[in-house]
N, CA, C and O of each residue as an XYZ file, in Angstrom:
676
protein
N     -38.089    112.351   -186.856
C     -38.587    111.659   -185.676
C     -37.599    111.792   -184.531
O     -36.427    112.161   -184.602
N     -38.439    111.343   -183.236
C     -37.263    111.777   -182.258
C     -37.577    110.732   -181.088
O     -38.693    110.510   -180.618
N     -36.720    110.309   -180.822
C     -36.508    108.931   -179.905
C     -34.959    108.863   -179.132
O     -33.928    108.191   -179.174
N     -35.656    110.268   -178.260
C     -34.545    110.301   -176.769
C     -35.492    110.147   -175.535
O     -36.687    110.267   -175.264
N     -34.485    109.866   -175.022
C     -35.123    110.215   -173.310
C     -34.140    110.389   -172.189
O     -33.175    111.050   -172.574
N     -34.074    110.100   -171.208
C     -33.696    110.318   -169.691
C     -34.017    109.619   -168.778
O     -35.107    109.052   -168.848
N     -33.242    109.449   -167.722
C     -33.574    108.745   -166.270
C     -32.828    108.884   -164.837
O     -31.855    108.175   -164.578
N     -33.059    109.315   -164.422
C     -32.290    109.383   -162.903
C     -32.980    108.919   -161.522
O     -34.051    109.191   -160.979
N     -31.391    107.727   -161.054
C     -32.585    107.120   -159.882
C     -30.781    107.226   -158.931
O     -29.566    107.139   -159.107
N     -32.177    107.546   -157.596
C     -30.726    107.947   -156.478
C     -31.669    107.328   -155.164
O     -32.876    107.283   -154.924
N     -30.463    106.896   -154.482
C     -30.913    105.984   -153.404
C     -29.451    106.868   -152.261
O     -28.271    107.190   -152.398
N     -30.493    106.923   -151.222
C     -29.076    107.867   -150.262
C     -30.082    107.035   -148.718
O     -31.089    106.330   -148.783
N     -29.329    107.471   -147.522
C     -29.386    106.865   -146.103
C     -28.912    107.860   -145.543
O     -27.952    108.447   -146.042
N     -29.549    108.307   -144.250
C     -29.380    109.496   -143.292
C     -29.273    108.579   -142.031
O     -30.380    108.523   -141.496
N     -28.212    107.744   -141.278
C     -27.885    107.203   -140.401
C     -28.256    107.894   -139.091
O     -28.112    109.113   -138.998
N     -28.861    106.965   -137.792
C     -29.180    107.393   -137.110
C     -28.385    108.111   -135.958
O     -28.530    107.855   -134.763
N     -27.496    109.078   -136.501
C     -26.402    110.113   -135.920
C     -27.022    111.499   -135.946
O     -27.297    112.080   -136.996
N     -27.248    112.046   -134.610
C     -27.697    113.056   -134.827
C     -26.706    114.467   -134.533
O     -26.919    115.680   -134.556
N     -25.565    113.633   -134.259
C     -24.645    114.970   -133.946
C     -24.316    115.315   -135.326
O     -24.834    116.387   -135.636
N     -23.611    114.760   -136.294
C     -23.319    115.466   -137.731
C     -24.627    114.822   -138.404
O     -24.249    114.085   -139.315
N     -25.438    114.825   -138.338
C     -26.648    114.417   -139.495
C     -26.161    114.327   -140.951
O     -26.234    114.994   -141.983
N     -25.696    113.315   -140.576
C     -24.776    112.512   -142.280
C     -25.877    111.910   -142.673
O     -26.758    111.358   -142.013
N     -25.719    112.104   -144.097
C     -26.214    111.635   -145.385
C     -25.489    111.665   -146.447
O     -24.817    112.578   -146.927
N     -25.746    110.147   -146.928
C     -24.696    109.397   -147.950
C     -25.625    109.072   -148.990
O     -26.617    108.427   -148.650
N     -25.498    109.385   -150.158
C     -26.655    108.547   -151.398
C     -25.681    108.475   -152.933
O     -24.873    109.324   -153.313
N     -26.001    107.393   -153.517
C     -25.556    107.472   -154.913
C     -26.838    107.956   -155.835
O     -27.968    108.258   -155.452
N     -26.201    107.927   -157.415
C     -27.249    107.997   -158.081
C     -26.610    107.887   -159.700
O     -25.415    107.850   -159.992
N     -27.487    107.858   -160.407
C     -26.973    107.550   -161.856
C     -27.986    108.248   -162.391
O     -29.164    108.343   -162.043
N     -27.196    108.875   -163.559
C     -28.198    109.735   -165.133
C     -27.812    109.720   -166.245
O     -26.686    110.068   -166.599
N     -28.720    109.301   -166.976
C     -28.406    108.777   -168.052
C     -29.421    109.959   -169.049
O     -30.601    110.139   -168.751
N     -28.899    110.543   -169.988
C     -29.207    110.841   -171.141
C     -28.789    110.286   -172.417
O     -27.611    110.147   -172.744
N     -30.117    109.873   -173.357
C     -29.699    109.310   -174.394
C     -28.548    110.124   -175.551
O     -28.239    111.300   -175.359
N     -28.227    109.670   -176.230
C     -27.857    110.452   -177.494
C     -27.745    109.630   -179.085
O     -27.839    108.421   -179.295
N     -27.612    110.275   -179.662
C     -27.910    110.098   -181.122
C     -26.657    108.353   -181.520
O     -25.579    108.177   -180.953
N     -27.120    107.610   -182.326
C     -26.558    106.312   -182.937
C     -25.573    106.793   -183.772
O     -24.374    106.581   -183.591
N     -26.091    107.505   -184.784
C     -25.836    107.941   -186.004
C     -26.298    109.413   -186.541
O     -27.378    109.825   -186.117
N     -25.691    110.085   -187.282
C     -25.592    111.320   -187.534
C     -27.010    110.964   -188.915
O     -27.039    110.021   -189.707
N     -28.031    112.116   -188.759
C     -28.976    112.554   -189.608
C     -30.203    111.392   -189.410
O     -29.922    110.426   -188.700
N     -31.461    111.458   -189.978
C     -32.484    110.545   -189.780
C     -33.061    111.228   -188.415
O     -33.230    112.404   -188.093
N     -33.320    109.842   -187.672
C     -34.165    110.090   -186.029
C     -33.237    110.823   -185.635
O     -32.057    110.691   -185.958
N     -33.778    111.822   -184.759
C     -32.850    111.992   -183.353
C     -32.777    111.178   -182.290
O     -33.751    110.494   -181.976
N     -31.457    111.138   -181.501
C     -31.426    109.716   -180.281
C     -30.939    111.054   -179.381
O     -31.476    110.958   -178.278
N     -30.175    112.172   -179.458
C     -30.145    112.780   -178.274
C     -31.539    113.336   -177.320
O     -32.657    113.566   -177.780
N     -31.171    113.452   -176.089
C     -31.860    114.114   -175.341
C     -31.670    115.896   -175.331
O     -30.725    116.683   -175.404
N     -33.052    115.973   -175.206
C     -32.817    117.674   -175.395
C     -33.619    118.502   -174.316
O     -34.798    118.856   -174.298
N     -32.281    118.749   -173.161
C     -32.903    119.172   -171.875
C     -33.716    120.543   -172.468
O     -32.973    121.366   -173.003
N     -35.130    120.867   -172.431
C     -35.490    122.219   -172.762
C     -35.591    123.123   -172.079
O     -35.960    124.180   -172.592
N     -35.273    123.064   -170.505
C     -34.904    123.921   -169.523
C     -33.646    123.910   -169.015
O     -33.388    123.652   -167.839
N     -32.680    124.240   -170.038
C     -31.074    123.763   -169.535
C     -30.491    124.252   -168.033
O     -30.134    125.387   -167.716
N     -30.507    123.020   -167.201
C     -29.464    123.743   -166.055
C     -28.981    122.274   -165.573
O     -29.920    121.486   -165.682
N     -28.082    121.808   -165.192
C     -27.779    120.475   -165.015
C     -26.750    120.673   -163.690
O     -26.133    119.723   -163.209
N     -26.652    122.174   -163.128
C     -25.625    122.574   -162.071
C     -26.032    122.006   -161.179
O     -25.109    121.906   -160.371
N     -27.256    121.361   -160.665
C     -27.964    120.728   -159.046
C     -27.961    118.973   -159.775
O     -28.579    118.158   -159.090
N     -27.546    118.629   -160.603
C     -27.614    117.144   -161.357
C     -25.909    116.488   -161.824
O     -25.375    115.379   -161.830
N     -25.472    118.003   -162.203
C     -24.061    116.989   -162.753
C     -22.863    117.813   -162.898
O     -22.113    118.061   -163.842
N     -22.920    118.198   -161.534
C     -21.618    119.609   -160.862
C     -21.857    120.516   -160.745
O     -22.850    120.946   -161.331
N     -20.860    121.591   -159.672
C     -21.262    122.786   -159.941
C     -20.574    123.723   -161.247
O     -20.670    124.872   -161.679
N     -19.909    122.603   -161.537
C     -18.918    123.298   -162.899
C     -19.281    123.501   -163.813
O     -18.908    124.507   -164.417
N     -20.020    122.788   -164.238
C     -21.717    123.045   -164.882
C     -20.618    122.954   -166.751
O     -21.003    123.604   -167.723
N     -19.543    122.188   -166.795
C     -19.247    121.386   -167.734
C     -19.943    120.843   -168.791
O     -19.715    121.121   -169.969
N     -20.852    120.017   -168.373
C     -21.813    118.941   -168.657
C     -22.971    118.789   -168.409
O     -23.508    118.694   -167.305
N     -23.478    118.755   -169.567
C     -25.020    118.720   -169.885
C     -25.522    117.647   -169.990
O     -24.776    116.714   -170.290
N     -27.149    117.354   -169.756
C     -27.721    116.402   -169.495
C     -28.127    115.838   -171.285
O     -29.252    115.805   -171.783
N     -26.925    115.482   -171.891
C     -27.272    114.949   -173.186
C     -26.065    114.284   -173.472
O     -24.877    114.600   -173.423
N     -26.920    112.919   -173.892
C     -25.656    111.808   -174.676
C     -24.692    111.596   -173.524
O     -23.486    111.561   -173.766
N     -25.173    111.445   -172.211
C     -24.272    111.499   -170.920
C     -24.798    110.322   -169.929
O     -26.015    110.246   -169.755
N     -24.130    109.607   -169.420
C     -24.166    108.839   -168.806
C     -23.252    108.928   -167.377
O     -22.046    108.734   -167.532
N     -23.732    109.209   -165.979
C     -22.567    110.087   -164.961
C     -23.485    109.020   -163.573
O     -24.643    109.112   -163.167
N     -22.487    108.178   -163.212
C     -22.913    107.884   -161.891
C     -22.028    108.922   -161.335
O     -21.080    109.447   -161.919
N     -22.548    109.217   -159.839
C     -22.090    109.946   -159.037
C     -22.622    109.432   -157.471
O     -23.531    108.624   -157.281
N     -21.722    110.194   -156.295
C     -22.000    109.970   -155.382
C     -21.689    111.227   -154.491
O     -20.920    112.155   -154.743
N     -22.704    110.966   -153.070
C     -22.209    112.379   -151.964
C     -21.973    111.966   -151.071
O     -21.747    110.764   -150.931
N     -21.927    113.219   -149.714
C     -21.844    113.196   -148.318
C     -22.270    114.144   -148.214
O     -22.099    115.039   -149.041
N     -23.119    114.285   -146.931
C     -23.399    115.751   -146.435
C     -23.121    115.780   -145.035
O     -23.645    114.828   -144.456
N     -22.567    116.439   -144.402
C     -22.749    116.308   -142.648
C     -22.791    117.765   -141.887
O     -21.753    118.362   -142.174
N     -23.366    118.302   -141.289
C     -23.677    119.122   -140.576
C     -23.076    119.468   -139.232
O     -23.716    119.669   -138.200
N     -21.592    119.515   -139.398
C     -21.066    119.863   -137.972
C     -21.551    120.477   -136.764
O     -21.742    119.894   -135.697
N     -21.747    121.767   -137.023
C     -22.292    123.017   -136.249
C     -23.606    123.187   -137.002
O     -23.913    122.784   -138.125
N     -24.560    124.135   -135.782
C     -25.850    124.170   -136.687
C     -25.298    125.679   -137.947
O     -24.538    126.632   -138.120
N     -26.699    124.656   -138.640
C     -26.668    126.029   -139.995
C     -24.777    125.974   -140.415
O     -24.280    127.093   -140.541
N     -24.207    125.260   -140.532
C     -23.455    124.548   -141.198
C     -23.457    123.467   -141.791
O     -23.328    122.376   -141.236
N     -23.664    123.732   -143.480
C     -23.559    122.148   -143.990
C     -22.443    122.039   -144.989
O     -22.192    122.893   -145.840
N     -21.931    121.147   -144.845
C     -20.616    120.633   -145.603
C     -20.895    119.615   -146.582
O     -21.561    118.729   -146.047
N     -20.617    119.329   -148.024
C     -20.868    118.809   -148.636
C     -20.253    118.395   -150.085
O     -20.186    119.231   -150.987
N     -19.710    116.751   -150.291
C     -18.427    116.280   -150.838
C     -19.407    115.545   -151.679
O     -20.269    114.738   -151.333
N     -19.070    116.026   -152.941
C     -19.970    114.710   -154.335
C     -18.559    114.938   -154.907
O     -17.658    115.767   -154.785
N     -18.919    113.241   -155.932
C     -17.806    112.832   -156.961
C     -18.703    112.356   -158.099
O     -19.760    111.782   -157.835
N     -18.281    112.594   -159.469
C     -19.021    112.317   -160.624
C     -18.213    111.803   -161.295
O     -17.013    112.069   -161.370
N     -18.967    110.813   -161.984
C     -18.019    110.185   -163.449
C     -18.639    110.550   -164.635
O     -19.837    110.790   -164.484
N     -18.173    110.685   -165.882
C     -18.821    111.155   -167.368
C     -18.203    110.551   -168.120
O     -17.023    110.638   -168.458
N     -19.500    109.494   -168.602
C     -19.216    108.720   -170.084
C     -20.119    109.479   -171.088
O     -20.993    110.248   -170.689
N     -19.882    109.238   -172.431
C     -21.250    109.158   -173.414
C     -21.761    108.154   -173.958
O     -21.338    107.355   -174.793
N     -23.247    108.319   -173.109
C     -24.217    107.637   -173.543
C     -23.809    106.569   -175.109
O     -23.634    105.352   -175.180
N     -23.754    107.903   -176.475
C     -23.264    106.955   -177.541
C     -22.148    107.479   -178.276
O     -22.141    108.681   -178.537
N     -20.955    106.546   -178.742
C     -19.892    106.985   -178.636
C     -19.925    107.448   -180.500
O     -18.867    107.489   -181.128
N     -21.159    107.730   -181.114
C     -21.266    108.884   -181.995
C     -21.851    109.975   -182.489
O     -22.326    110.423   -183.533
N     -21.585    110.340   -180.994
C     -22.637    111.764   -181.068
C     -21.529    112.521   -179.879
O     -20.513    112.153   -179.291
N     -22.095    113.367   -179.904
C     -20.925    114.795   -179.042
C     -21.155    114.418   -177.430
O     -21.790    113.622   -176.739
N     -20.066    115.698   -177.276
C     -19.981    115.573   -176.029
C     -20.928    117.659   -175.613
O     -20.411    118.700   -176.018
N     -21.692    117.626   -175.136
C     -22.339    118.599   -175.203
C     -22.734    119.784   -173.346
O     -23.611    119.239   -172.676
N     -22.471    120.413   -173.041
C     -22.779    122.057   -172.308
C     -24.071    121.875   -171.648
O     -25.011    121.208   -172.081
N     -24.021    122.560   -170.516
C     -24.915    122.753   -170.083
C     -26.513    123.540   -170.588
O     -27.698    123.435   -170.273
N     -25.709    124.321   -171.511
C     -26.072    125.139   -172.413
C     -27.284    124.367   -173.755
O     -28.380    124.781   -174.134
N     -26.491    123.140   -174.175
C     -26.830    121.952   -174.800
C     -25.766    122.620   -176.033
O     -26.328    122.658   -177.127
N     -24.747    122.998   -176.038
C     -23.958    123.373   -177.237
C     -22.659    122.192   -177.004
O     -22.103    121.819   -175.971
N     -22.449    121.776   -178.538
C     -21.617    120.944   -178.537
C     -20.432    121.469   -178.041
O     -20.352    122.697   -178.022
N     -19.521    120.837   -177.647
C     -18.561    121.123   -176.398
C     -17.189    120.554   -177.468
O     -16.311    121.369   -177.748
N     -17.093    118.814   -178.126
C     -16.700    118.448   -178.572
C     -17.447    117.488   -179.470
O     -18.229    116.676   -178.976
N     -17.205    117.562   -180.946
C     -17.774    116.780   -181.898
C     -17.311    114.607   -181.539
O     -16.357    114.027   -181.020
N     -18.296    114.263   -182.023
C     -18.039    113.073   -180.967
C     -17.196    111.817   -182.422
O     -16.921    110.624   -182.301
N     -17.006    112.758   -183.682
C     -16.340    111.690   -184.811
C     -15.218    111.687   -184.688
O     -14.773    111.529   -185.825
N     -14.302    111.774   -183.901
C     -13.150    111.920   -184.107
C     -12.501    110.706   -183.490
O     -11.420    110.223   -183.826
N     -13.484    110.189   -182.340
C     -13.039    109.104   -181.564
C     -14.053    108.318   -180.809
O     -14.825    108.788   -179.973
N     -13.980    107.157   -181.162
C     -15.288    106.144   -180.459
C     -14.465    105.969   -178.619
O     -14.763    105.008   -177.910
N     -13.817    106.680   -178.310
C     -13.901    107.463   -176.694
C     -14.593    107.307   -176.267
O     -15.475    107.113   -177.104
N     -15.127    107.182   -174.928
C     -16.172    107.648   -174.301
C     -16.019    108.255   -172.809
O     -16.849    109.004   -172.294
N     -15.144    107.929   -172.360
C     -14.877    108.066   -170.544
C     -14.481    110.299   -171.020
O     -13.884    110.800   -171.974
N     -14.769    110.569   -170.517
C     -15.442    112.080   -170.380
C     -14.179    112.956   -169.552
O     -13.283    113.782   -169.723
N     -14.546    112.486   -168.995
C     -13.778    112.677   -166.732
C     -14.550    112.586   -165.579
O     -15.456    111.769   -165.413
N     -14.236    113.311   -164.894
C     -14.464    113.365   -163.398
C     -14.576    114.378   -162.874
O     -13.561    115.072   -162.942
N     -15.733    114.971   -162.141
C     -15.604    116.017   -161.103
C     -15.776    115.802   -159.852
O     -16.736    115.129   -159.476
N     -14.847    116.354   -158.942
C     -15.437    116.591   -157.841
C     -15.540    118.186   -157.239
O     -14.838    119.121   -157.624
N     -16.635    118.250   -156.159
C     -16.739    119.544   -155.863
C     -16.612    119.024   -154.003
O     -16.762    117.929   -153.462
N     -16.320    120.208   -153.531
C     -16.679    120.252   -151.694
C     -17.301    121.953   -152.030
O     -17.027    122.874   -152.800
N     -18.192    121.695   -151.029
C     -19.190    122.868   -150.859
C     -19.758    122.835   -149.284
O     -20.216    121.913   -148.609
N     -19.481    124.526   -148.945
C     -19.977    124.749   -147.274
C     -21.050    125.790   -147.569
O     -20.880    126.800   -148.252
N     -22.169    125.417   -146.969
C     -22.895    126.345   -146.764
C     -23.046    126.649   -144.784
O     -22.639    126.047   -143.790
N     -23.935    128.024   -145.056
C     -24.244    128.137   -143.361
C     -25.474    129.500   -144.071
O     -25.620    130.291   -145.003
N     -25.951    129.116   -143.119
C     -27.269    130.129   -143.082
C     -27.276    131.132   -141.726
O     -27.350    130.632   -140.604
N     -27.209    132.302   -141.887
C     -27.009    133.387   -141.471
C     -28.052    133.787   -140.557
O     -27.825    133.861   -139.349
N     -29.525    134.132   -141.208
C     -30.366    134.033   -140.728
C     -31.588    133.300   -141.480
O     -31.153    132.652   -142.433
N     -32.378    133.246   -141.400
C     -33.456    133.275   -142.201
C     -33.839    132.980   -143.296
O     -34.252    131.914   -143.753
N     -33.631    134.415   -143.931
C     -33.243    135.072   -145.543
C     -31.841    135.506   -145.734
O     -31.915    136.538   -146.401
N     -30.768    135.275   -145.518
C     -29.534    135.103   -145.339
C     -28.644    134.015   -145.598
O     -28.448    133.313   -144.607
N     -27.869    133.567   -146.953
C     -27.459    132.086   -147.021
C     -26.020    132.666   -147.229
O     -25.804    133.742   -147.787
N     -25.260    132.008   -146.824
C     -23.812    132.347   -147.848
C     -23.253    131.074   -147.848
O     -23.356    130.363   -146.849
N     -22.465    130.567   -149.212
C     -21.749    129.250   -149.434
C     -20.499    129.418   -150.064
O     -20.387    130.528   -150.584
N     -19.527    128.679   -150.186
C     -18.455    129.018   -150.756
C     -18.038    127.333   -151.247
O     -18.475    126.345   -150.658
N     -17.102    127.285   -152.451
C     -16.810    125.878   -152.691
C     -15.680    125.976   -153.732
O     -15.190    126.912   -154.364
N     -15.409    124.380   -153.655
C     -14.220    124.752   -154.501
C     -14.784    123.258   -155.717
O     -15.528    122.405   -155.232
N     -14.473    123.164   -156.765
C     -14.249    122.535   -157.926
C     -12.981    121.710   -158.889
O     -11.977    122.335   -159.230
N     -13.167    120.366   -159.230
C     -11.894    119.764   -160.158
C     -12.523    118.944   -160.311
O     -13.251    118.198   -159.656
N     -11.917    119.237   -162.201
C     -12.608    118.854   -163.492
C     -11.264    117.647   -163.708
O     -10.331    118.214   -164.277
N     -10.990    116.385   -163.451
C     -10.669    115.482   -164.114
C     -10.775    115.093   -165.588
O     -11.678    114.332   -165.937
N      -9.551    115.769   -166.816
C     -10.169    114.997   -167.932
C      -9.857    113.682   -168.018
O      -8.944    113.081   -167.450
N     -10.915    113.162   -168.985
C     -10.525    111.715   -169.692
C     -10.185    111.742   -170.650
O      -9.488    112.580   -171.222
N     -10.775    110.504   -171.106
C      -9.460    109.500   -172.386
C     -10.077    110.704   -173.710
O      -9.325    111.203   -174.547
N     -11.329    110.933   -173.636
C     -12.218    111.373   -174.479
C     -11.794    112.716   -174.652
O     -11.539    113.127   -175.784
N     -11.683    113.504   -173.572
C     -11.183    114.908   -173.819
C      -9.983    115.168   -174.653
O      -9.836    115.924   -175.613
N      -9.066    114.268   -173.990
C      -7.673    114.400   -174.369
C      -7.287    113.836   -175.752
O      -6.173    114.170   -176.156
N      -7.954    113.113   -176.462
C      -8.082    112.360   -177.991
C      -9.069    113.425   -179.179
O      -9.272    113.081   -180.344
N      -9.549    114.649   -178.609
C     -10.220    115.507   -178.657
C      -9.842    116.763   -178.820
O     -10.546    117.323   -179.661
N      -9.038    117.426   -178.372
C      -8.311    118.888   -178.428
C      -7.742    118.585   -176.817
O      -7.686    117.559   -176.138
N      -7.274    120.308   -176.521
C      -7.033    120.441   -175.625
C      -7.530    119.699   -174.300
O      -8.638    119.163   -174.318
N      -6.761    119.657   -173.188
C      -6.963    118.924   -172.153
C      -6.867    118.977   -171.095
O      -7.450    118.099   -170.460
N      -6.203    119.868   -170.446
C      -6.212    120.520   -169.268
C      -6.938    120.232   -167.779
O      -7.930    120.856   -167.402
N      -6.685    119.830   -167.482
C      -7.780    119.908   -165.832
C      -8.111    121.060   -165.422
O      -7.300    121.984   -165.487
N      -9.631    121.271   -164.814
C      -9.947    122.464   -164.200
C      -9.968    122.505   -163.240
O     -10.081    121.428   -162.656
N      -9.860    123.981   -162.286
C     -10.328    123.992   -161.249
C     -11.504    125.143   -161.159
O     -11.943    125.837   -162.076
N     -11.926    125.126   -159.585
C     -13.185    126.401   -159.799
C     -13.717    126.512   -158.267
O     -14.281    125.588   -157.681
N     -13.418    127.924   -157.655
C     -13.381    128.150   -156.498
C     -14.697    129.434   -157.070
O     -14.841    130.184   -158.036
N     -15.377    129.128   -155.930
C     -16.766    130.053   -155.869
C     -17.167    130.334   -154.480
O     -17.074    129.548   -153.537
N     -17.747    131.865   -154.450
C     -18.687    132.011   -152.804
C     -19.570    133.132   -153.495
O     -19.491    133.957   -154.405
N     -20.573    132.623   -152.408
C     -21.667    134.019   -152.796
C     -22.511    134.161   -151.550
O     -22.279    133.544   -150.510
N     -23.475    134.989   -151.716
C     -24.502    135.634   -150.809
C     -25.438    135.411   -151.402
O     -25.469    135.686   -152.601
N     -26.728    134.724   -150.637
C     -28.220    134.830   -151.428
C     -29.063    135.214   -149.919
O     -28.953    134.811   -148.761
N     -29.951    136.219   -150.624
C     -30.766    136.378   -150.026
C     -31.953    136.106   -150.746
O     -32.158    136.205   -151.955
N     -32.821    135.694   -149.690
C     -34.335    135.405   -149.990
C     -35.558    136.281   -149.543
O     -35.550    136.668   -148.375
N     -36.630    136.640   -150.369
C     -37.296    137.190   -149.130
C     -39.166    136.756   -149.162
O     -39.899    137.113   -148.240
């Protein structure tokens, strides 16, 4: 039997500034995960795994046995410039079941320690649109571990600098 689920609720405000068109919103997601090992399942099992537009671009952390308030900013200096600062927190949902990938592959087995605090990411990300069908963005990434990582194996903090080109047509 299987008795998971999910929820995400985000509340944001676009202040009446029209020179940087700021927008501020929080939000929280919660994926269930498993009580106890064997019997029902309690995890959630994203079946279209991508959690990179939900819970970083570091793409760390998957939408299972996760619990991540987070928050942003966006502001728009110049046109077709947008700038954009989120911060995330990562608990697990239940503190005996894993810590699991975007992928949905266990990352870290969750018996070793009734842990739960995960870490922290934050990302800053610029985009600007070129033309049209023309996007380019560039950003940078840091992976805060927690109590959980570090009681766990290795521990390290990450970082993660990215740019690309998309075209559309």
């Amino acid at each position: 039997d299987i008795s998971a689920w999910t929820i995400t609720g985000k509340l944001g405000y676009t202040p009446p500034a029209a020179r940087l068109s700021p927008h501020v919103y929080i939000e929280v997601d919660y994926a269930s995960g498993d009580s106890r090992p064997g019997g029902n399942v309690g995890t959630f099992n994203q079946l279209f795994p991508s959690a990179h537009g939900f819970l970083g671009y570091m793409d760390f952390v998957g939408r299972q046995n996760i619990i991540s308030p987070n928050a942003g900013l966006t502001l728009t200096p110049v046109r077709d410039l947008t700038l954009s600062l989120q911060q995330y927190f990562f608990w697990r949902a239940s503190d005996r079941d894993a810590f699991y990938n975007t992928g949905g592959a266990v990352v870290r087995p969750g018996t070793e320690t009734t842990a739960r605090y995960i870490g922290a990411e934050i990302d800053l990300l610029a985009t600007y649109d070129f033309t049209y069908h023309l996007l380019g963005y560039a950003g940078y990434s840091h992976f805060f571990t927690g109590e959980f990582i570090r009681k766990t194996g290795p521990s390290k903090d990450s970082d993660f600098f990215y740019a690309a080109i998309e075209y559309t047509f």
